[in-house]
N, CA and C atoms of all chains as a GROMACS GRO file, in nm:
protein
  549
    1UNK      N    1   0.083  -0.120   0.000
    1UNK     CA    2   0.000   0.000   0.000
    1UNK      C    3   0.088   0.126   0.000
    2UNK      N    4   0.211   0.125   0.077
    2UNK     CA    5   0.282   0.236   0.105
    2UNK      C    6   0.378   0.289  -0.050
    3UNK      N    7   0.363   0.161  -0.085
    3UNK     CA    8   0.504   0.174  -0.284
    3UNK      C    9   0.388   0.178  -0.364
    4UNK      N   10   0.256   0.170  -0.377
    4UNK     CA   11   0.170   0.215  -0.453
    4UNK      C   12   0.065   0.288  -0.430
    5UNK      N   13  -0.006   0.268  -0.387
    5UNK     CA   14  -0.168   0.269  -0.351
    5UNK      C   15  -0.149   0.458  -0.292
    6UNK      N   16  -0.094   0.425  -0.176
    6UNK     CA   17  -0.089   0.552  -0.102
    6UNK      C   18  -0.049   0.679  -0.163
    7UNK      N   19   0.063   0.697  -0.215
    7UNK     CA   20   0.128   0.773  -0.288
    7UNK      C   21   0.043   0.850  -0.413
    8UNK      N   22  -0.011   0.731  -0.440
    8UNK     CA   23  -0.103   0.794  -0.592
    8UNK      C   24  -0.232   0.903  -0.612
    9UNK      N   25  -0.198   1.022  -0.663
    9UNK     CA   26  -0.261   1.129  -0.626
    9UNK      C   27  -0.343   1.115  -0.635
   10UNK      N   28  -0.455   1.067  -0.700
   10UNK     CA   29  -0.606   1.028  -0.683
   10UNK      C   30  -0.639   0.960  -0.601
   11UNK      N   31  -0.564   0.932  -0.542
   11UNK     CA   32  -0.593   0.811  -0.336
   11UNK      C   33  -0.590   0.928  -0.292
   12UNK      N   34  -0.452   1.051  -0.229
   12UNK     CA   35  -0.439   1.119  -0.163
   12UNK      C   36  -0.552   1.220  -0.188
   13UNK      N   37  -0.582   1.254  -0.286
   13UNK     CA   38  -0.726   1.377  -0.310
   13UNK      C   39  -0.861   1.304  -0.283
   14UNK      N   40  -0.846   1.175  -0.308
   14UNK     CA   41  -1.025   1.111  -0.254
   14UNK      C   42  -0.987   1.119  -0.134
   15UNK      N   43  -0.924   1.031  -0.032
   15UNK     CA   44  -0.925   0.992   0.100
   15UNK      C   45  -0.927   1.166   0.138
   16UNK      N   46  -0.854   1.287   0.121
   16UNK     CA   47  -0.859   1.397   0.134
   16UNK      C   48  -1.008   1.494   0.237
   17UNK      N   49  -1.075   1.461   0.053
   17UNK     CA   50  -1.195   1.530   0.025
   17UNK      C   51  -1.301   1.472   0.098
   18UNK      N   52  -1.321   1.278   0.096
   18UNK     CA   53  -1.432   1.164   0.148
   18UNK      C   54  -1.439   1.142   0.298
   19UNK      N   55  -1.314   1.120   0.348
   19UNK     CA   56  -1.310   1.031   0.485
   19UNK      C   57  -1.181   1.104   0.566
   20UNK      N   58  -1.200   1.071   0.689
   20UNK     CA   59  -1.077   1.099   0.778
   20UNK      C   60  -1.007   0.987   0.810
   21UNK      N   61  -0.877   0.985   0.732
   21UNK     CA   62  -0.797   0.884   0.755
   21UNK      C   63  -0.683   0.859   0.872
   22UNK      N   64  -0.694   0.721   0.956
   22UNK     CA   65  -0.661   0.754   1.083
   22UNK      C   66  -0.516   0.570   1.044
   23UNK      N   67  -0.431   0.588   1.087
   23UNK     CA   68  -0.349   0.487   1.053
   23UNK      C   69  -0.267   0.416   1.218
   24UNK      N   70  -0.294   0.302   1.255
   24UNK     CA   71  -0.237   0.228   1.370
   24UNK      C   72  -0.172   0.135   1.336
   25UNK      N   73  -0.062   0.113   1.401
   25UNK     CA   74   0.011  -0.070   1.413
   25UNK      C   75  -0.074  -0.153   1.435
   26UNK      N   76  -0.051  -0.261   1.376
   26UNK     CA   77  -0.126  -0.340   1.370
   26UNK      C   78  -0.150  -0.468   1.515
   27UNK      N   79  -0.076  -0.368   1.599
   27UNK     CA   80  -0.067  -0.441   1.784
   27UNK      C   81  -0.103  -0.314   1.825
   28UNK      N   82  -0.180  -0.240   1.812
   28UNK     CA   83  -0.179  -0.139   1.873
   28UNK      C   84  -0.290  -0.137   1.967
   29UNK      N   85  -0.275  -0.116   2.154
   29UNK     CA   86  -0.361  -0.139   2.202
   29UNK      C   87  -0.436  -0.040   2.292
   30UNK      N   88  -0.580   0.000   2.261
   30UNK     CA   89  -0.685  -0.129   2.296
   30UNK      C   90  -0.719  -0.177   2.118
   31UNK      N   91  -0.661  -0.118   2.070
   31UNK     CA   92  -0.790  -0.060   1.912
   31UNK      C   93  -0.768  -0.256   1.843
   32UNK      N   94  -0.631  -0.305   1.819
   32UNK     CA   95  -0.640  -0.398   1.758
   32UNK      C   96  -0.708  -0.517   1.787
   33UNK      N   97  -0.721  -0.508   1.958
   33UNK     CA   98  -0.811  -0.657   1.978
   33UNK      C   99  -0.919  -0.557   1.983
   34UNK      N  100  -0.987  -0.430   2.029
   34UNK     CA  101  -1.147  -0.424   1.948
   34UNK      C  102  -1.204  -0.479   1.825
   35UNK      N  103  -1.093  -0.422   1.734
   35UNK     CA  104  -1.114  -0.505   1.640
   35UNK      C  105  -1.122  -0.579   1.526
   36UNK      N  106  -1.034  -0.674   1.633
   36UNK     CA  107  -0.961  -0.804   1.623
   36UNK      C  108  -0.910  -0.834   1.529
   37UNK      N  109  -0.824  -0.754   1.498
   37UNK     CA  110  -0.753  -0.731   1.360
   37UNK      C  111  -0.619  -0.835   1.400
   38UNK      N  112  -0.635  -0.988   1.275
   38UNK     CA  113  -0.508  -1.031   1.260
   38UNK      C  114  -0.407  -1.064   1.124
   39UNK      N  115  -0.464  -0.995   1.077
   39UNK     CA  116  -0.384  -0.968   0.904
   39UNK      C  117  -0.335  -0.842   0.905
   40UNK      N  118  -0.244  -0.775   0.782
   40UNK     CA  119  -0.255  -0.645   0.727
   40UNK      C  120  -0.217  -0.660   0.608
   41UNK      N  121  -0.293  -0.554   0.545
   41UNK     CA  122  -0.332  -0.429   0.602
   41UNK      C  123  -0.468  -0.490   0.638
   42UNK      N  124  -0.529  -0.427   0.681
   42UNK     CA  125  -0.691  -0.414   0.736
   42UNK      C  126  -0.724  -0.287   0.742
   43UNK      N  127  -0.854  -0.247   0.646
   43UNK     CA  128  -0.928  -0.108   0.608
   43UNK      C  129  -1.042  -0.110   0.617
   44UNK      N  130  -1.117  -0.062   0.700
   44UNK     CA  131  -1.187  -0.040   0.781
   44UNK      C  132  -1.268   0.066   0.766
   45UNK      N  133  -1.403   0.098   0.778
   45UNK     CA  134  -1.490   0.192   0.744
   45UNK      C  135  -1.598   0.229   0.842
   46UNK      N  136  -1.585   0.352   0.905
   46UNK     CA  137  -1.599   0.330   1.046
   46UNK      C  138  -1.704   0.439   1.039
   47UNK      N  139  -1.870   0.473   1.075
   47UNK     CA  140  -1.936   0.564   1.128
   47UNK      C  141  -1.850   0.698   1.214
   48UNK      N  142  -1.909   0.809   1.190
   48UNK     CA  143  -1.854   0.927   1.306
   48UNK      C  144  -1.896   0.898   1.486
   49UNK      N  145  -1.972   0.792   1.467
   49UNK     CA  146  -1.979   0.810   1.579
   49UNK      C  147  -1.855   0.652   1.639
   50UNK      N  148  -1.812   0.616   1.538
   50UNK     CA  149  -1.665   0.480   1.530
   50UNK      C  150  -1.765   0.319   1.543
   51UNK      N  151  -1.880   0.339   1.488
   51UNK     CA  152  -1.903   0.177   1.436
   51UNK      C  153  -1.889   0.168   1.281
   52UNK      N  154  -1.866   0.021   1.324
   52UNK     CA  155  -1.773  -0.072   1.214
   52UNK      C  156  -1.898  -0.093   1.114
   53UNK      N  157  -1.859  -0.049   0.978
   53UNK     CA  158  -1.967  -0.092   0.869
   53UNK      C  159  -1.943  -0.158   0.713
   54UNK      N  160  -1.755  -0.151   0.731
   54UNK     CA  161  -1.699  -0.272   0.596
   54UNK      C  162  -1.558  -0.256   0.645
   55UNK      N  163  -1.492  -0.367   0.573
   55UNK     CA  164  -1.402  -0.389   0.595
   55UNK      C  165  -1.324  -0.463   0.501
   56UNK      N  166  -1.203  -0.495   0.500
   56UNK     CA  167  -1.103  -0.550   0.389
   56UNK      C  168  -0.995  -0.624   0.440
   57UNK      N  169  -0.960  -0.697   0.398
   57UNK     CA  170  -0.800  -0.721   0.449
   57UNK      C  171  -0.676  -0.778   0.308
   58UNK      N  172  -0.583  -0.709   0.313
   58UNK     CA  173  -0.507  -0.721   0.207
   58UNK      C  174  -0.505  -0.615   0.100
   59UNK      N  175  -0.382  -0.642  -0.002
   59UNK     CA  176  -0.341  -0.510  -0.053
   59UNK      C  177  -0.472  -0.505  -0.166
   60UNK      N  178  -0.472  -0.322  -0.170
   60UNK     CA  179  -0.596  -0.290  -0.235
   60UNK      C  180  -0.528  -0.211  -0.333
   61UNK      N  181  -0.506  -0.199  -0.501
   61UNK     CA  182  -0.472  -0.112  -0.615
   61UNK      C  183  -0.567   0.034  -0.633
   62UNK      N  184  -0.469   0.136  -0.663
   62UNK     CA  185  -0.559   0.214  -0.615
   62UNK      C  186  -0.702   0.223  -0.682
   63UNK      N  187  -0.730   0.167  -0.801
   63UNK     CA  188  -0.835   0.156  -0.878
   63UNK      C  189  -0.936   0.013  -0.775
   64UNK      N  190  -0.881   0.015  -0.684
   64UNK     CA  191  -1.034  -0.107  -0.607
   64UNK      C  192  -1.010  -0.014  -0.471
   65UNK      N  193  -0.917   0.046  -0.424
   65UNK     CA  194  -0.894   0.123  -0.293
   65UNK      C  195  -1.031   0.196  -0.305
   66UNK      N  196  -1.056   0.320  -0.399
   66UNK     CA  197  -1.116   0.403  -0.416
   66UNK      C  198  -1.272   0.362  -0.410
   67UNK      N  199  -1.312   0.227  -0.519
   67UNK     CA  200  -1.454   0.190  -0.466
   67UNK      C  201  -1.469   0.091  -0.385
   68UNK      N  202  -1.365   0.030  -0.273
   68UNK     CA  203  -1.348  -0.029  -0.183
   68UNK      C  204  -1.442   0.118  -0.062
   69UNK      N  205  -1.377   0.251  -0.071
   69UNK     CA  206  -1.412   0.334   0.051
   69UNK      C  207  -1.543   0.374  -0.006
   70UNK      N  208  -1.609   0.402  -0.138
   70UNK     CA  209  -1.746   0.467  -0.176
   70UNK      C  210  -1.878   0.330  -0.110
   71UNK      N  211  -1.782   0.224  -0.155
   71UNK     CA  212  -1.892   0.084  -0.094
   71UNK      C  213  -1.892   0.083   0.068
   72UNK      N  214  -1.810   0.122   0.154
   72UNK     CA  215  -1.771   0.142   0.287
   72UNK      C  216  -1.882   0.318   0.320
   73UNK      N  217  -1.866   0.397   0.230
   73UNK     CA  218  -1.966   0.500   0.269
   73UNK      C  219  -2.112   0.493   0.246
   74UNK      N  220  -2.116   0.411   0.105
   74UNK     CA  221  -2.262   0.377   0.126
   74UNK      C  222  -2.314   0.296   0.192
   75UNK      N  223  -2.281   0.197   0.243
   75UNK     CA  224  -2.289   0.101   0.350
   75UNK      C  225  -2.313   0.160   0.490
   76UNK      N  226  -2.202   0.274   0.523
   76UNK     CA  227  -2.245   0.345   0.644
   76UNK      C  228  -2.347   0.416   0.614
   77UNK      N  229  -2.419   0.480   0.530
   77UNK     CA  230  -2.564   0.533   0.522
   77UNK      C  231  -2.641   0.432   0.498
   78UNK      N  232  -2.635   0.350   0.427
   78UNK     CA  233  -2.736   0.228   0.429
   78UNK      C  234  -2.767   0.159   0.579
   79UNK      N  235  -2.643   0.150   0.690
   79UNK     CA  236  -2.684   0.115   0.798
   79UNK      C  237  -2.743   0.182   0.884
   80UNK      N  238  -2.738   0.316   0.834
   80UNK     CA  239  -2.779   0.421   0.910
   80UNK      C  240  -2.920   0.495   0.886
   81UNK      N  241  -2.996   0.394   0.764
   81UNK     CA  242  -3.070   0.405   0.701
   81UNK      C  243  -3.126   0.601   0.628
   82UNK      N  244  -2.981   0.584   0.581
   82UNK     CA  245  -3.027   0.692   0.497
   82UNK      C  246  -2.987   0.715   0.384
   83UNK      N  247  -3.103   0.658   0.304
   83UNK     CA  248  -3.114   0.568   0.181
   83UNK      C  249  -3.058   0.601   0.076
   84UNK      N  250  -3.092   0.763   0.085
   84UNK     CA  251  -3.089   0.849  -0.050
   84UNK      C  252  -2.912   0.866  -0.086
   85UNK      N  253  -2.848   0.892   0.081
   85UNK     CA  254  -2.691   0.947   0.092
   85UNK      C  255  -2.648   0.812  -0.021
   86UNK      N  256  -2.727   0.667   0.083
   86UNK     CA  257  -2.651   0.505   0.040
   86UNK      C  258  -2.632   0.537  -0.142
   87UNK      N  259  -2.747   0.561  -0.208
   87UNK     CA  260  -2.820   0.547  -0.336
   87UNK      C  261  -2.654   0.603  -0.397
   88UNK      N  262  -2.632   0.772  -0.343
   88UNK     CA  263  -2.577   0.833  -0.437
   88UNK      C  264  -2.426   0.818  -0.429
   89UNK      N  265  -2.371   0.756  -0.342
   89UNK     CA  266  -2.238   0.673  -0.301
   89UNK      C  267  -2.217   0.540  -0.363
   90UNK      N  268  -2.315   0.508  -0.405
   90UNK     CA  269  -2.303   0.357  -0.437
   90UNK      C  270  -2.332   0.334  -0.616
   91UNK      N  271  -2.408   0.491  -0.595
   91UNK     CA  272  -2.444   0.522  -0.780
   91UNK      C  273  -2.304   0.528  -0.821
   92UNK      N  274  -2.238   0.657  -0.734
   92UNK     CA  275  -2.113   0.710  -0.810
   92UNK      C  276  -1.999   0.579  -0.782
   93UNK      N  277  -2.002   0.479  -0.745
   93UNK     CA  278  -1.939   0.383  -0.714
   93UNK      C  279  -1.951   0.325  -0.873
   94UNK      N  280  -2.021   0.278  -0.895
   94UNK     CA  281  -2.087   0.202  -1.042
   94UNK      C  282  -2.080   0.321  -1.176
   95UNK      N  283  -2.061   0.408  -1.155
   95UNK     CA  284  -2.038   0.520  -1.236
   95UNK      C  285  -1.866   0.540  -1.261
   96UNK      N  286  -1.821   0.530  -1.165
   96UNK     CA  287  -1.691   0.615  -1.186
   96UNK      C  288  -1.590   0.439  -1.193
   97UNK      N  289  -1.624   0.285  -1.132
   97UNK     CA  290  -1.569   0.203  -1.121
   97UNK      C  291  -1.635   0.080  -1.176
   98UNK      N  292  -1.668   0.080  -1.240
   98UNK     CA  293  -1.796  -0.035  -1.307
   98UNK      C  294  -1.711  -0.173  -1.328
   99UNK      N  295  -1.602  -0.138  -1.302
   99UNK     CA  296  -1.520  -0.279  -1.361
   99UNK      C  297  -1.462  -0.342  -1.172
  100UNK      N  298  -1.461  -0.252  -1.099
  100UNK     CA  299  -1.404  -0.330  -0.986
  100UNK      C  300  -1.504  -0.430  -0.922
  101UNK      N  301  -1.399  -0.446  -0.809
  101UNK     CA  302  -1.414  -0.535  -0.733
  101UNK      C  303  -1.553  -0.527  -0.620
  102UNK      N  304  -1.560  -0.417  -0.630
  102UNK     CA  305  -1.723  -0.329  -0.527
  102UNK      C  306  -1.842  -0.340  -0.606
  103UNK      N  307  -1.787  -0.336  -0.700
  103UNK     CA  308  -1.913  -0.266  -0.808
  103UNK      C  309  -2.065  -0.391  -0.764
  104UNK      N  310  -2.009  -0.532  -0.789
  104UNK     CA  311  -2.166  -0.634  -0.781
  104UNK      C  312  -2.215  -0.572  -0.630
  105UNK      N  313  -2.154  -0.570  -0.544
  105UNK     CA  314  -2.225  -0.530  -0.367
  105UNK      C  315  -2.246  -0.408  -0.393
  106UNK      N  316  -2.222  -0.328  -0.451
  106UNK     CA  317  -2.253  -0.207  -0.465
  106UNK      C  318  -2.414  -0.162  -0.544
  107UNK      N  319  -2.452  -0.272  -0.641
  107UNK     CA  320  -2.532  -0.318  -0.691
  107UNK      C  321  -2.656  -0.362  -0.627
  108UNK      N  322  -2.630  -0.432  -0.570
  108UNK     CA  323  -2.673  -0.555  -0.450
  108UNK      C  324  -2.752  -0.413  -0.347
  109UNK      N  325  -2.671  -0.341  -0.275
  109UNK     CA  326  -2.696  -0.248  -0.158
  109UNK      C  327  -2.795  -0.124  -0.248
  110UNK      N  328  -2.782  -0.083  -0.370
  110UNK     CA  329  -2.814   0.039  -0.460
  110UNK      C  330  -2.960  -0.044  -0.403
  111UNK      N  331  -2.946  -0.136  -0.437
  111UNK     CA  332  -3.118  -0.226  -0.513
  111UNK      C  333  -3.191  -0.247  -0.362
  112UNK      N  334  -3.155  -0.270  -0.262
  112UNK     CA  335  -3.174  -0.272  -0.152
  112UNK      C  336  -3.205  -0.156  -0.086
  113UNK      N  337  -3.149  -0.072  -0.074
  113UNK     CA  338  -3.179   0.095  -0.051
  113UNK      C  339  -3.278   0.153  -0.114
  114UNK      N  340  -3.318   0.119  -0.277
  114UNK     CA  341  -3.446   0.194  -0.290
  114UNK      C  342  -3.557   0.130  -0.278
  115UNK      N  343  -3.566  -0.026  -0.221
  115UNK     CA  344  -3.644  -0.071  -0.218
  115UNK      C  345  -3.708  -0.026  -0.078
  116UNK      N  346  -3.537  -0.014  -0.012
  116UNK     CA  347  -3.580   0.025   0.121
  116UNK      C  348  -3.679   0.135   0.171
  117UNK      N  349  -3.608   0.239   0.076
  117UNK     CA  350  -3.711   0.392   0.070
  117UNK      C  351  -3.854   0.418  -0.020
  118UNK      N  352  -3.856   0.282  -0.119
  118UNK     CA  353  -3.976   0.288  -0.185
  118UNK      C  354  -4.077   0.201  -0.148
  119UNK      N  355  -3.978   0.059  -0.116
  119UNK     CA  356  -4.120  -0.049  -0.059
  119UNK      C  357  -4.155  -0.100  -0.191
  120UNK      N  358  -4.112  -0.084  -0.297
  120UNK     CA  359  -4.124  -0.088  -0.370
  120UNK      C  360  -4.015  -0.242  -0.467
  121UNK      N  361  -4.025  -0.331  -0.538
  121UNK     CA  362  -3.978  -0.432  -0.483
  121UNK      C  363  -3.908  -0.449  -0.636
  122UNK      N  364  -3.957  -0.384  -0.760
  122UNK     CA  365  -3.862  -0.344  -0.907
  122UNK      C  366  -3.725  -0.345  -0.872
  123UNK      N  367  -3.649  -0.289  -0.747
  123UNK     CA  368  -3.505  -0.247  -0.811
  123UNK      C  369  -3.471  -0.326  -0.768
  124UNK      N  370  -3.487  -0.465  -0.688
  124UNK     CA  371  -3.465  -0.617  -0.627
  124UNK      C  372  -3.441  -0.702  -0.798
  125UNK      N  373  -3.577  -0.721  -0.841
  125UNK     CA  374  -3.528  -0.792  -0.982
  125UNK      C  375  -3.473  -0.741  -1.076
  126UNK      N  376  -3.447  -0.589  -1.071
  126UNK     CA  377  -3.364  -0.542  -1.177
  126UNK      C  378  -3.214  -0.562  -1.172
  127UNK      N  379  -3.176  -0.522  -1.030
  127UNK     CA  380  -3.032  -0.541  -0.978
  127UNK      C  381  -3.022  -0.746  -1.016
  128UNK      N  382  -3.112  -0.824  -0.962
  128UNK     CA  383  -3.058  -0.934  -1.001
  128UNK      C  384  -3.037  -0.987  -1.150
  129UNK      N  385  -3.129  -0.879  -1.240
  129UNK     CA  386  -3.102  -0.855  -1.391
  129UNK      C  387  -2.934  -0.814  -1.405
  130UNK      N  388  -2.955  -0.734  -1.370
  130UNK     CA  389  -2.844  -0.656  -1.399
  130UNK      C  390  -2.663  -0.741  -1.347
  131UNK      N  391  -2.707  -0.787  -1.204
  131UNK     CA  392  -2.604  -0.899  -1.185
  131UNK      C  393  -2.551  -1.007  -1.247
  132UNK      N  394  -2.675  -1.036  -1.299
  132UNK     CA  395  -2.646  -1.229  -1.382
  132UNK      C  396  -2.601  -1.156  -1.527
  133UNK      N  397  -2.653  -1.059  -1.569
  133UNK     CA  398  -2.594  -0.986  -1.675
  133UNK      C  399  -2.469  -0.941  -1.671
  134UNK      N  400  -2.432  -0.880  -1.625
  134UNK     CA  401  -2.260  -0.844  -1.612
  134UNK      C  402  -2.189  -0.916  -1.527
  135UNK      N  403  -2.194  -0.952  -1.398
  135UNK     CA  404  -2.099  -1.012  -1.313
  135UNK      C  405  -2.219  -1.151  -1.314
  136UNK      N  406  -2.195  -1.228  -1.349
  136UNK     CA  407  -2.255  -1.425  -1.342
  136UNK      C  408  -2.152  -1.432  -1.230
  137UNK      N  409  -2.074  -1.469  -1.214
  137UNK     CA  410  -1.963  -1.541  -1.071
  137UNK      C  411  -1.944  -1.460  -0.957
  138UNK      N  412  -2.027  -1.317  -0.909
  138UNK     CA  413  -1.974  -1.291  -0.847
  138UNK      C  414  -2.087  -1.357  -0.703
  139UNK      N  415  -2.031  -1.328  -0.594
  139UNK     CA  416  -2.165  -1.402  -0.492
  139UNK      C  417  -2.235  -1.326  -0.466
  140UNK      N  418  -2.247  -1.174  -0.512
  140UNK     CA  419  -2.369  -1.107  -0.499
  140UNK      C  420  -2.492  -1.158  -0.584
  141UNK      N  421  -2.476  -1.152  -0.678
  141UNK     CA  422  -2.532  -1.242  -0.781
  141UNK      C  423  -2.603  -1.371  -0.736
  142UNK      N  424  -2.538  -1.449  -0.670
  142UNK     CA  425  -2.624  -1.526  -0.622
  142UNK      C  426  -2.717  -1.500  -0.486
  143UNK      N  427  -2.642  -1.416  -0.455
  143UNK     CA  428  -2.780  -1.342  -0.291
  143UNK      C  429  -2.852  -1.256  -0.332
  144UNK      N  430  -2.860  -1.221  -0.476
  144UNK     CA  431  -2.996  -1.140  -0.541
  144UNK      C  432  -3.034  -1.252  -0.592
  145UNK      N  433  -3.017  -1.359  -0.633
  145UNK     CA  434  -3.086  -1.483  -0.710
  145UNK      C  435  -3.267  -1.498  -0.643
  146UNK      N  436  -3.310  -1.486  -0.505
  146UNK     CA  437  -3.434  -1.520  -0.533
  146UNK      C  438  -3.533  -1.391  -0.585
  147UNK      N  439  -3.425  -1.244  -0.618
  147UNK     CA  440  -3.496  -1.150  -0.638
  147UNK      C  441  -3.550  -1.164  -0.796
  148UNK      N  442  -3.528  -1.268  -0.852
  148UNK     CA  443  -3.576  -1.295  -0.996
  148UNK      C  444  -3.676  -1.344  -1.004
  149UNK      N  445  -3.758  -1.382  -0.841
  149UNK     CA  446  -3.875  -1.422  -0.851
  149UNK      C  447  -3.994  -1.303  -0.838
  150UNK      N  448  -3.958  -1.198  -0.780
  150UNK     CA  449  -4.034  -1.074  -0.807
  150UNK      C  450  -4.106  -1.055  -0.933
  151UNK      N  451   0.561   1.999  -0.478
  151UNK     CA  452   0.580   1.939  -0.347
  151UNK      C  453   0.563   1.880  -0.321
  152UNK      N  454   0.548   1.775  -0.270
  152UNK     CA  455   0.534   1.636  -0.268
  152UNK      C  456   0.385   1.649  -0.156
  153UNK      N  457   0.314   1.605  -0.189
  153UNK     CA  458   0.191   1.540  -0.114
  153UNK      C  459   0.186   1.390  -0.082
  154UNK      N  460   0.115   1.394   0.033
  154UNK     CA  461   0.098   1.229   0.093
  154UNK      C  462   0.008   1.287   0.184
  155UNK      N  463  -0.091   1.108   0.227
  155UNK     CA  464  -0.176   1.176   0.248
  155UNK      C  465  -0.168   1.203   0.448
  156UNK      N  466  -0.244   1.294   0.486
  156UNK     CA  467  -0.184   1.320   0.667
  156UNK      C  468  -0.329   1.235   0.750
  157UNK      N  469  -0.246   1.140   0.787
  157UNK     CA  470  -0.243   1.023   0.870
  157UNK      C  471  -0.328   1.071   0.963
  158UNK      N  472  -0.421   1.047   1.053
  158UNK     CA  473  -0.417   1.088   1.198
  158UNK      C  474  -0.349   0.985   1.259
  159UNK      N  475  -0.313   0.973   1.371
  159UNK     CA  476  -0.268   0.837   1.484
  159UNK      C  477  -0.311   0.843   1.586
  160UNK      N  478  -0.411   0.846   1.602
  160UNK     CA  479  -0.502   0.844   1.712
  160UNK      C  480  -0.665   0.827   1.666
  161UNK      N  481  -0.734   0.697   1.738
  161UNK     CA  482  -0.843   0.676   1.659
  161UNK      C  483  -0.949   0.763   1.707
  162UNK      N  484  -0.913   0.805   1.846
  162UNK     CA  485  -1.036   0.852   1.929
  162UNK      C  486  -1.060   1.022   1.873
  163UNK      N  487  -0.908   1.116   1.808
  163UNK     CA  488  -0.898   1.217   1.762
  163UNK      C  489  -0.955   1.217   1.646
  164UNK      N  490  -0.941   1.164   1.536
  164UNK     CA  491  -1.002   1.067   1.436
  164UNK      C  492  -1.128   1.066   1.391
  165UNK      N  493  -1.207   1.000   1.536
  165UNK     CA  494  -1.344   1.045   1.561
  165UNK      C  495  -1.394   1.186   1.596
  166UNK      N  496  -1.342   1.204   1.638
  166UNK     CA  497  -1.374   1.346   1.695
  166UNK      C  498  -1.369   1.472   1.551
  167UNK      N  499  -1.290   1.458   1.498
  167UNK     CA  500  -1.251   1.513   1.334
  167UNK      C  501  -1.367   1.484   1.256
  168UNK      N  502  -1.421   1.328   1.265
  168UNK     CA  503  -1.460   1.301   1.177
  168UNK      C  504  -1.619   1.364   1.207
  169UNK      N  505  -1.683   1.389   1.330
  169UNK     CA  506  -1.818   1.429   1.360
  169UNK      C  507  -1.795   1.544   1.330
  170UNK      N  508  -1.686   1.617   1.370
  170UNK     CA  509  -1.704   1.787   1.295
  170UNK      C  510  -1.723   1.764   1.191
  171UNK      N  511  -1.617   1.731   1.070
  171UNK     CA  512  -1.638   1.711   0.950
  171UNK      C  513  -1.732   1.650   0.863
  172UNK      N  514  -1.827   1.565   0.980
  172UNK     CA  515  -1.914   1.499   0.893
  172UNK      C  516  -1.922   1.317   0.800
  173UNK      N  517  -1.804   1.322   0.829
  173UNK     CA  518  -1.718   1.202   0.701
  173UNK      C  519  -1.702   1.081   0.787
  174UNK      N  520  -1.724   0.969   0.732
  174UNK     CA  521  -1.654   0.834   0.802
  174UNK      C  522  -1.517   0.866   0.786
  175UNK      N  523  -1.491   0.731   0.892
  175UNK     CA  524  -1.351   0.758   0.939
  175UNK      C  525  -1.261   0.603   0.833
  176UNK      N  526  -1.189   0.628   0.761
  176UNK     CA  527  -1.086   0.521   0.692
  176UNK      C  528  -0.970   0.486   0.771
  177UNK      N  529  -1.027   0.362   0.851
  177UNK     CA  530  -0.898   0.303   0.990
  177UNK      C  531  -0.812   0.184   0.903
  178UNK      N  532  -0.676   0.235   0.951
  178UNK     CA  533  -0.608   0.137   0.866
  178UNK      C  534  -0.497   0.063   0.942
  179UNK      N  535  -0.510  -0.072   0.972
  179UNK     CA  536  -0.414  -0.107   1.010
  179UNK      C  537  -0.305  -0.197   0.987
  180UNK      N  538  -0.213  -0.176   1.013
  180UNK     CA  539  -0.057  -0.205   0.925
  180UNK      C  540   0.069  -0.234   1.008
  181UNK      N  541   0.137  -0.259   0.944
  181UNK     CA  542   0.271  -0.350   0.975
  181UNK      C  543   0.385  -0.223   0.937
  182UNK      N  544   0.408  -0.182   1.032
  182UNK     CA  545   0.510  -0.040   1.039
  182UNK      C  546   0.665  -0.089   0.988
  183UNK      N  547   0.686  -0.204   1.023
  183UNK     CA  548   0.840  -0.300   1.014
  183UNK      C  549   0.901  -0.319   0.860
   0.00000   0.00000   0.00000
């Protein structure tokens, strides 16, 4: 992370502008057995008020770093149920990274969030459209699978 | 000039940054060695 990832000016201007980035040893105590971190790196996506809402472990390029943290922000509004923030974090996730590694959960959570705010049960079988259509192998894809019965 | 990005090291300061600011917090932890 430190010979690539970090260095690369489009990491340093997102993490900048998005999130407050906070960096510990990986024994560092109390924080590492909170939690319970035994790999590194481990990246972590943490509410303002410091609950845990995604996470990673292992090296991230900066092209999966970047919608590694937009899937980690929409996730923290999605848990926080506020749908609209989730929607437009997770849009620009699939907009700006359509090829990574976030993009199917990102998918997965988009379709979930407006169902959440609409009740409305279309963006369940569309997202599982849209999954088996572009990503077939990924396992989001298969945890939208019974949304094809909608 | 060289930019990189500024670390906090402290998680609890971190938090505290991050409710002013609004923003989740990106905790990273690593192998300093």
């Amino acid at each position: 992370m430190d010979a690539v990832t970090y260095p690369n000016l489009d990491v340093i201007q997102f993490i900048q502008g998005h999130v407050v980035p906070v960096r510990l040893p990986f024994d560092a105590k109390p924080e590492a057995d909170d939690f319970n971190v035994k790999w590194t790196p481990t990246l972590i996506i943490l509410d303002h008020g410091g609950g845990e809402h995604h996470r990673t472990t292992g090296f991230l390029a900066p092209e999966e770093l970047l919608p590694m943290i937009l899937l980690g922000i929409g996730k923290t509004h999605f848990e926080r149920e506020a749908f609209t923030e989730a929607i437009m974090s997770l849009d620009t996730l699939l907009k700006d990274y359509p090829k990574s590694d976030s993009a199917p959960e990102a998918i997965y959570y988009g379709a979930v969030s407006r169902y959440k705010s609409t009740h409305k049960p279309q963006p369940l079988k569309e997202a599982y459209e849209k999954l088996q259509a572009e990503y077939p192998s990924s396992e989001w894809t298969k945890r939208a699978a019974p949304y094809k019965l909608l | 000039m060289e930019r990189k990005i500024e670390w906090e090291k402290n998680l609890s300061a971190a938090i505290a940054r991050a409710q002013g600011e609004n923003k989740p917090v990106l905790l990273d932890f690593h192998n300093p060695n």
